[in-house]
C-alpha positions as CSV (number, residue, x, y, z in Angstrom):
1,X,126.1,90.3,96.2
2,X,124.4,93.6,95.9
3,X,125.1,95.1,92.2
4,X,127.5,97.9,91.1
5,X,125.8,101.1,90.5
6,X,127.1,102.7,88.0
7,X,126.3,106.7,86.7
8,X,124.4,105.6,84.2
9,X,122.4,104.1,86.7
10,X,122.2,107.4,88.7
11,X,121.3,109.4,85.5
12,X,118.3,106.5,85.1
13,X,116.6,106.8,88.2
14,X,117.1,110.6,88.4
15,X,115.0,111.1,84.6
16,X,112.3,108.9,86.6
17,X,112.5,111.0,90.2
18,X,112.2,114.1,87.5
19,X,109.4,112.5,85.7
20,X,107.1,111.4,88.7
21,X,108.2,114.9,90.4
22,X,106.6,116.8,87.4
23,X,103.3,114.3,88.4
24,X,102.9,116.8,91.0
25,X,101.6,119.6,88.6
26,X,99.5,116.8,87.2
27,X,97.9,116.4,90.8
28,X,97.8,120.9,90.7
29,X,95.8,121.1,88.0
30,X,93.6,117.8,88.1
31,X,92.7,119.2,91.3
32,X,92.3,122.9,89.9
33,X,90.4,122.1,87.2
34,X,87.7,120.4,89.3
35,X,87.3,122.6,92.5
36,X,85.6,125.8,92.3
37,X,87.1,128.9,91.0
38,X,87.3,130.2,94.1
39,X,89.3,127.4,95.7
40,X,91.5,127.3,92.7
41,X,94.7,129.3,94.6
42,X,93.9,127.0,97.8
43,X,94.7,123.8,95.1
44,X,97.8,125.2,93.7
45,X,99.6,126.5,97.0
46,X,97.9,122.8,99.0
47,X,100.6,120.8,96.6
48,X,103.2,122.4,96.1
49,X,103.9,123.3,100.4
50,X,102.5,119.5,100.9
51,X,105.5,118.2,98.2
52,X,107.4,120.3,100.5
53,X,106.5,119.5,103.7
54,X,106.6,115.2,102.2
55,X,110.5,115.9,101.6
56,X,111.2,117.3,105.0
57,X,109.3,114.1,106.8
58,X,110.9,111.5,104.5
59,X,114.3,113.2,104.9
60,X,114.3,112.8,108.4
61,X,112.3,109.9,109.0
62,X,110.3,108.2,106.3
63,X,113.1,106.8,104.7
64,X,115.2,105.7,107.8
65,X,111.8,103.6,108.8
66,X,111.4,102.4,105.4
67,X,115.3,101.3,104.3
68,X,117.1,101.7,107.5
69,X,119.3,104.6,105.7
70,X,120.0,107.9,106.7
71,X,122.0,111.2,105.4
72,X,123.6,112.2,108.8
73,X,127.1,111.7,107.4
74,X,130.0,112.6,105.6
75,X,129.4,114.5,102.2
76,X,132.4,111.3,101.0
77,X,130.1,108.8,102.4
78,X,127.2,110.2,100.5
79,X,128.9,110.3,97.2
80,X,129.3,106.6,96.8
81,X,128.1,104.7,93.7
82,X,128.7,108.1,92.2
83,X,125.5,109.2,95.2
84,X,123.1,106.5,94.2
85,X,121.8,106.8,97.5
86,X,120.5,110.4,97.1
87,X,118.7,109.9,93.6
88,X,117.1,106.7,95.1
89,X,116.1,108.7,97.8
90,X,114.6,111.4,95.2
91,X,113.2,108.6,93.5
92,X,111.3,107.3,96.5
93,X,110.4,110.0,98.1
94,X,108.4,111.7,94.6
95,X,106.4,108.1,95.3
96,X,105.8,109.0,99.1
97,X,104.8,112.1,98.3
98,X,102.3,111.4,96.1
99,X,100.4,110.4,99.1
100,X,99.5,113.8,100.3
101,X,98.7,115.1,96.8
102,X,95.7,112.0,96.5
103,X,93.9,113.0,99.6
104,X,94.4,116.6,99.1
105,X,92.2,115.7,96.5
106,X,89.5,114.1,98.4
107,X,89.3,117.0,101.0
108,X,89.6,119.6,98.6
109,X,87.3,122.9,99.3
110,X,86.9,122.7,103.2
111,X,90.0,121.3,104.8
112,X,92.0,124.2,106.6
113,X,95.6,124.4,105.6
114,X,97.6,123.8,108.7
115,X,96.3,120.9,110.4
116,X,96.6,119.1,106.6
117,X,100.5,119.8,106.6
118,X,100.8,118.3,110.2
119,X,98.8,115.5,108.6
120,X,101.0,115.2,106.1
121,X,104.2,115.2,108.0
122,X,102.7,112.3,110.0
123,X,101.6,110.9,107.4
124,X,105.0,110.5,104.9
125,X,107.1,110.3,108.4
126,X,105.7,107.6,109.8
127,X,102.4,105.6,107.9
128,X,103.9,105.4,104.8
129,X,106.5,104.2,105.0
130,X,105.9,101.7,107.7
131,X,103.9,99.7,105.5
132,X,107.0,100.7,102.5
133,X,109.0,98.6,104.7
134,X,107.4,95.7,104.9
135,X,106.5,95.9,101.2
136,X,109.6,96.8,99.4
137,X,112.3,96.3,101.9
138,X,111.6,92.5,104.2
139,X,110.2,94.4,107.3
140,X,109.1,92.2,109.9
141,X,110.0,89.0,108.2
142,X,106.8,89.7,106.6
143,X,107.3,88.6,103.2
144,X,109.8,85.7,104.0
145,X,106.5,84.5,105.5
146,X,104.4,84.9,102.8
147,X,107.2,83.0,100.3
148,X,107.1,80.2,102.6
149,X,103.4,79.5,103.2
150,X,102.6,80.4,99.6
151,X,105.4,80.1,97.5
152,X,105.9,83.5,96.5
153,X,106.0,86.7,98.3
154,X,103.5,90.2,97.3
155,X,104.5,92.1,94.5
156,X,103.9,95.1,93.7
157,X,106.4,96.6,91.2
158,X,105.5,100.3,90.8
159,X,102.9,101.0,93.6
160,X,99.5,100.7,93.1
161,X,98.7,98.9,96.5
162,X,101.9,100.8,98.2
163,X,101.3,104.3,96.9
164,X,97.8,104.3,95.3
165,X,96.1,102.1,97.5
166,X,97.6,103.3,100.5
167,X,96.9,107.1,99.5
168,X,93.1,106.2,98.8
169,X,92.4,104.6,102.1
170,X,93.9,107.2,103.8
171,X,92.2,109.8,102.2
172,X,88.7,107.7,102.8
173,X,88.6,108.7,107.1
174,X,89.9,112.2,105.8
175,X,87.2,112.9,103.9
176,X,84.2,110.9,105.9
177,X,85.6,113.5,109.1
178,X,85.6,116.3,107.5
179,X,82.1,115.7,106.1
180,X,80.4,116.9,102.5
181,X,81.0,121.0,101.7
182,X,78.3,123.4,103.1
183,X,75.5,123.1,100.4
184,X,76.7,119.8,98.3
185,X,73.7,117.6,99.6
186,X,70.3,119.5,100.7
187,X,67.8,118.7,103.8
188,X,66.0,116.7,101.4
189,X,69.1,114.6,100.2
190,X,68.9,116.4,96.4
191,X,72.6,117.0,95.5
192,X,73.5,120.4,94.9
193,X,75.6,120.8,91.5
194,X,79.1,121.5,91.9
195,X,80.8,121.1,88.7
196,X,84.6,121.6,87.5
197,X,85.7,125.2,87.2
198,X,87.6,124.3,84.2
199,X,87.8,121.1,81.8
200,X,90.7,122.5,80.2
201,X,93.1,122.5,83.6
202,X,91.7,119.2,84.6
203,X,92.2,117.3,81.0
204,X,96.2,119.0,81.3
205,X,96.4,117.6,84.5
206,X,95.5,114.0,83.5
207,X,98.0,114.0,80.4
208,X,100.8,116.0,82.9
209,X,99.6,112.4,85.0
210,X,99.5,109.9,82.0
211,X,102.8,111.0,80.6
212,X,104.5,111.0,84.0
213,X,103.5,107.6,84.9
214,X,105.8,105.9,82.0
215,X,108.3,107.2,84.2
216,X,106.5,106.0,87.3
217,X,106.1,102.5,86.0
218,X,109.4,101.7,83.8
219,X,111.9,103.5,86.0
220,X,110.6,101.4,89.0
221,X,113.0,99.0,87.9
222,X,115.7,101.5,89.9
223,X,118.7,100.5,87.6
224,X,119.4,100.5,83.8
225,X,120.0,96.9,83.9
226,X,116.5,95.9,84.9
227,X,114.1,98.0,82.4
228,X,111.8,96.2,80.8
229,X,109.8,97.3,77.6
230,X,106.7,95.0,78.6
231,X,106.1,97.9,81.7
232,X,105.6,100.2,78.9
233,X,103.6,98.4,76.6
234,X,101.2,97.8,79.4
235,X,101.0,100.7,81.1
236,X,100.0,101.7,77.6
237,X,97.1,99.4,77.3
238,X,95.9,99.9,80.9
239,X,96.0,103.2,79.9
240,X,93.5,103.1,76.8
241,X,91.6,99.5,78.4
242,X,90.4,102.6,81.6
243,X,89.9,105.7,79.1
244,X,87.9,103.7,76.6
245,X,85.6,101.8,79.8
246,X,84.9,105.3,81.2
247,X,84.2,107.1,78.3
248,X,81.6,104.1,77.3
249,X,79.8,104.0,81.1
250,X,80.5,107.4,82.0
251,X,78.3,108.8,78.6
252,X,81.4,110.7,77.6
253,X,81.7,113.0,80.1
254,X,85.0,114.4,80.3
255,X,85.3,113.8,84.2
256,X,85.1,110.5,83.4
257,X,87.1,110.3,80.4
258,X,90.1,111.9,81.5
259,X,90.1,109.9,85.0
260,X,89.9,106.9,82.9
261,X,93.3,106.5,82.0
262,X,94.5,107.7,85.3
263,X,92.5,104.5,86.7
264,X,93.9,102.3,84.5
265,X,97.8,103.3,85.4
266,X,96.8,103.3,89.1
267,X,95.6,99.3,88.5
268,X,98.5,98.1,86.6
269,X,101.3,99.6,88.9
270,X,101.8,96.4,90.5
271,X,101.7,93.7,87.4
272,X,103.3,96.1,84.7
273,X,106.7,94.0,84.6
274,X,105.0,90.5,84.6
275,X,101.5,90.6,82.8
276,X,100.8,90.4,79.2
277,X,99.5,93.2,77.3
278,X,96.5,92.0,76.9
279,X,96.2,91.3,80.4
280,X,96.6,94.5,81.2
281,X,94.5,96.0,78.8
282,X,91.2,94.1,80.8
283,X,92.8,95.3,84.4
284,X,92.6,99.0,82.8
285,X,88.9,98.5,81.7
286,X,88.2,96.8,84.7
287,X,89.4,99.7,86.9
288,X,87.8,102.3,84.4
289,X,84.9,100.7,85.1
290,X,85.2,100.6,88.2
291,X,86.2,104.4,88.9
292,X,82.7,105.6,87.3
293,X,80.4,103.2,88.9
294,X,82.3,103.7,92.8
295,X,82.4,107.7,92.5
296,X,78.9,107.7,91.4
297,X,77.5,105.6,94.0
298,X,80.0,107.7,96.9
299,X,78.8,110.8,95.3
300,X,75.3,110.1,94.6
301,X,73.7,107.5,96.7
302,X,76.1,107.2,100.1
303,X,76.9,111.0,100.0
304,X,80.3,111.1,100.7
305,X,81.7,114.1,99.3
306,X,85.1,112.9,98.0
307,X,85.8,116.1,95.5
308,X,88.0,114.4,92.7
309,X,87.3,110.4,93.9
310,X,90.5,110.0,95.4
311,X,88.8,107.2,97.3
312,X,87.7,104.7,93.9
313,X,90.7,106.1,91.8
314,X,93.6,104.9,93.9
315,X,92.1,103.5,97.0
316,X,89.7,100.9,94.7
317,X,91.6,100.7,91.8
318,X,94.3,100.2,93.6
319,X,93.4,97.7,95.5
320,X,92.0,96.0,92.4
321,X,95.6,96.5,90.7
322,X,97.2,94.6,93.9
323,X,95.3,91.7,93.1
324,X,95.1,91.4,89.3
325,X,99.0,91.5,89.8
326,X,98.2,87.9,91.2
327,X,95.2,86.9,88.6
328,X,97.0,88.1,85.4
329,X,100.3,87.7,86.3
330,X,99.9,84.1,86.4
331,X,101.7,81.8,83.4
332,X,97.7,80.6,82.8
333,X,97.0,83.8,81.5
334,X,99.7,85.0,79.4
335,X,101.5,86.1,82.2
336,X,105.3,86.1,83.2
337,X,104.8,83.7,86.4
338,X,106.4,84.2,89.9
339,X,103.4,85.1,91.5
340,X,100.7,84.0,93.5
341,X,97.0,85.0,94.3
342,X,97.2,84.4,98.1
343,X,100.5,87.1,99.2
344,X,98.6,89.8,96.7
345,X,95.4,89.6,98.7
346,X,96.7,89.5,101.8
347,X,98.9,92.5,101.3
348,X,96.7,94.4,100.0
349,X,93.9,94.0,102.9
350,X,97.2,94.8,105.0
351,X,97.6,98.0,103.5
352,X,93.8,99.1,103.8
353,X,94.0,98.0,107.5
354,X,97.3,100.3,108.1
355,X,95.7,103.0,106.1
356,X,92.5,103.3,107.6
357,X,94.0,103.0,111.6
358,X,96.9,105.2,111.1
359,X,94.5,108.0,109.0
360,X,91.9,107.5,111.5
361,X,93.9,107.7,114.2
362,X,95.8,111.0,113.1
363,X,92.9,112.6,111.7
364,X,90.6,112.3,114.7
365,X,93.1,113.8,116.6
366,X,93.7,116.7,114.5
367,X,89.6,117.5,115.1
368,X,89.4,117.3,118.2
369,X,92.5,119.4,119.3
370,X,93.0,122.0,116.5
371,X,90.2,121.4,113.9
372,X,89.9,120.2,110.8
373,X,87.5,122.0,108.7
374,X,87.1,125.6,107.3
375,X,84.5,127.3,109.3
376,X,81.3,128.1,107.2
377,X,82.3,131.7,106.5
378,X,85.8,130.5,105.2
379,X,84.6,128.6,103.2
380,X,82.2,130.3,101.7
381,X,85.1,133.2,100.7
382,X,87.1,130.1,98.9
383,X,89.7,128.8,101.1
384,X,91.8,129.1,104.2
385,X,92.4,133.1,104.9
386,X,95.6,132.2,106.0
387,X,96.5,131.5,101.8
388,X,93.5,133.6,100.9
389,X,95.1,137.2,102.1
390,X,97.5,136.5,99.7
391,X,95.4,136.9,96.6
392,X,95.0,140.4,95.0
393,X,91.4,141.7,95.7
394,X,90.2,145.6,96.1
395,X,89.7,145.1,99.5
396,X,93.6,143.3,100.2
397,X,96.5,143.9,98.2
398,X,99.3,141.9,98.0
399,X,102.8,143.5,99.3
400,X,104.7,142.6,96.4
C-alpha cells in the first residue's frame, strides 16, 4: 500500500527541489569562473535558458517516460496529497536538469547556442529519462531481473550513476565532436594555456555546489518519514575524503581543490543511505583522486578538450560511485547490507551504453544538418553573436 503523503511531506521535498534548483548557479559560476572572460556572458545565459528549456522537455515528456504520469488534467486532480505530485515533479526534474548544465560544461567556449538547446530538449525528453525509468521506476522488468539472478536489484539512491554518470557520458561524444577550441593544442602537440578567468567565481560555484548537494543527497529520500542522518554524515566525508585527495595530487591548485569535493559528492550519490562513514570517506578520496589524474591525462596527453572535466567529474566518478555503492555498501565493510556487486556493475555499464548511443546519435546529427560549432571568427569574439549582440560594447548597445 503506497504511503500517505502528507504536507509536511510536500514542504520536505519542495526545500530539496529549492536546494538542488539553487545548484544551478553553482553550475553558472563553476563554469564562469573557468572559461575565458570573454565567454563569461555565453556561461551565464547557456544555464539558465538550458534549466529552462530542461523544464519544458520533462513537463511534457521526460517525466511521462520516466513515471508514467502526466499534468494534462484537472487542477482537483493535481491537488491531491495536498499536490505531492507537482513538488516530486520539481524535485525530479532539478535532477534531470542537471544533465544539461554538466555537458554545458565540457563544451564550453565553442559550442553554438541553438543546436545545444535542441540537444537539450532531446536530451531531458527522451535519454534521460529512459534510462530514469528503468532505474528508479521498474522499467522493462529490468530490475525485477536483476533481484532475481543476484539477489538484489541496482541502487542508486541520489544519482551518481543516474544523473552524474549519465550527464558525463553524454557530454564525452559532445565534446570529442566538437573538437579542442581554436588554439588549445598547437601543430606541434604543446598545449596552449588557457587558464580560469576567475578563481573567485569558480571556488563560489563549488560551495553554491557543496552546500546544495546536502539537499541533493538527504532529500532523495522524497518523504519525511524516510531521512536518514547517515546520508549526511557521509556526504560529509566524501566531501572532505575528495578535497583533501586533490589538494594532495593536484599540488594545491585551486582547480583541483575546489573540484575535489564536488568529486567526492558525485561518488557517494548512490551509497549515501547504506555505507558507513568511513566508507565513504575512502569512495571520496578515491574519486578525488581520480578527478585529477583522468582530467590530466584527457587534457594533457589524449587532448580532449573537455573545458571544466565534466567527463572524469561525473562521467568517472560517477561511474566509480555506482559501484562502490556495491563494494562499501556491503555488511563486510561496515556497510548497511541490501546490496550486491553484480546489479551495480551492470547498471552502471547500462547507463554508459545509453549515454554514449543516445549522445552520439543526437549529436552527430545536429553536425551534420545545422552545425555544431562556433565558426572560428565567433569564437574568437567570445561566444555565439546570437547572445553576444546583447552585451554593451561601443560598437552595439543594448536597447534597454
Amino acid at each position: 500500500m503506497e504511503a500517505l503523503k502528507t504536507s509536511s511531506d510536500v514542504l520536505f521535498i519542495l526545500l530539496g527541489g529549492i536546494m538542488v534548483l539553487a545548484m544551478h548557479a553553482g553550475f553558472a559560476f563553476l563554469e564562469l569562473g573557468t572559461v575565458r572572460k570573454k565567454n563569461q556572458v555565453n556561461a551565464l545565459v547557456k544555464i539558465l535558458v538550458d534549466f529552462s528549456i530542461s523544464t519544458m522537455a520533462y513537463f511534457f515528456v521526460g517525466y511521462t517516460i520516466a513515471y508514467g504520469v502526466n499534468f494534462f488534467t484537472g487542477a482537483e486532480s493535481l491537488m491531491q496529497k495536498n499536490g505531492y505530485e507537482l513538488t516530486r515533479f520539481f524535485f525530479l526534474l532539478t535532477f534531470a536538469a542537471a544533465i544539461p548544465a554538466i555537458i554545458s560544461g565540457g563544451i564550453a567556449e565553442r559550442a553554438r547556442f541553438n543546436p545545444q538547446l535542441i540537444a537539450t530538449f532531446l536530451i531531458v525528453g527522451f535519454i534521460y529519462p529512459f534510462y530514469e525509468s528503468i532505474a528508479w521506476n521498474q522499467a522493462f522488468g529490468i530490475q525485477a531481473w536483476l533481484k532475481a539472478s543476484f539477489g538484489e536489484e541496482f541502487h542508486d539512491f541520489a544519482g551518481s550513476v543516474v544523473v552524474h554518470a549519465m550527464g558525463g557520458w553524454i557530454a564525452l561524444p559532445a565534446v570529442l565532436l566538437l573538437g579542442a577550441r581554436h588554439g588549445r593544442y598547437t601543430k606541434e602537440g604543446r598545449i596552449s594555456a588557457h587558464p580560469p578567468s576567475s578563481i573567485p567565481f569558480l571556488a563560489l560555484g563549488a560551495w553554491i555546489l557543496t552546500v546544495g548537494w546536502f539537499g541533493f543527497n538527504v532529500m532523495s529520500a522524497q518523504t519525511l518519514d524516510k531521512i536518514s542522518g547517515l546520508v549526511a554524515m557521509n556526504s560529509l566525508m566524501a566531501m572532505v575524503g575528495g578535497t583533501l585527495v586533490a589538494t594532495v595530487l593536484g599540488k594545491n591548485d585551486p582547480g583541483f581543490v575546489h573540484n575535489g569535493p564536488l568529486a567526492g559528492l558525485v561518488a557517494v550519490c548512490a551509497g549515501s543511505d547504506i555505507m558507513h562513514p568511513m566508507g565513504a570517506l575512502v569512495v571520496g578520496g578515491v574519486a578525488g583522486a581520480l578527478f585529477v589524474v583522468m582530467f590530466t591525462l584527457t587534457q594533457n596527453r589524449w587532448k580532449i578538450d573537455d573545458v571544466l572535466g565534466v567527463w572524469p567529474l561525473h562521467g568517472l566518478c560517477g561511474a566509480w560511485g555506482g559501484i562502490a555503492a556495491g563494494i562499501f555498501g556491503q555488511k563486510a565493510l561496515g556497510g548497511a547490507g541490501g546490496i550486491a556487486f553484480m546489479p551495480q556493475l551492470l547498471m552502471t555499464g547500462l547507463a554508459i551504453a545509453v549515454a554514449l548511443a543516445g549522445s552520439a546519435i543526437i549529436y552527430s546529427v545536429l553536425r551534420t544538418t545545422i552545425g555544431l560549432r562556433l565558426d572560428r571568427e565567433e569564437e574568437f569574439d567570445g561566444a555565439d553573436l546570437s547572445i553576444h549582440r546583447i552585451t554593451a560594447t561601443p560598437e552595439r548597445e543594448p536597447n534597454w
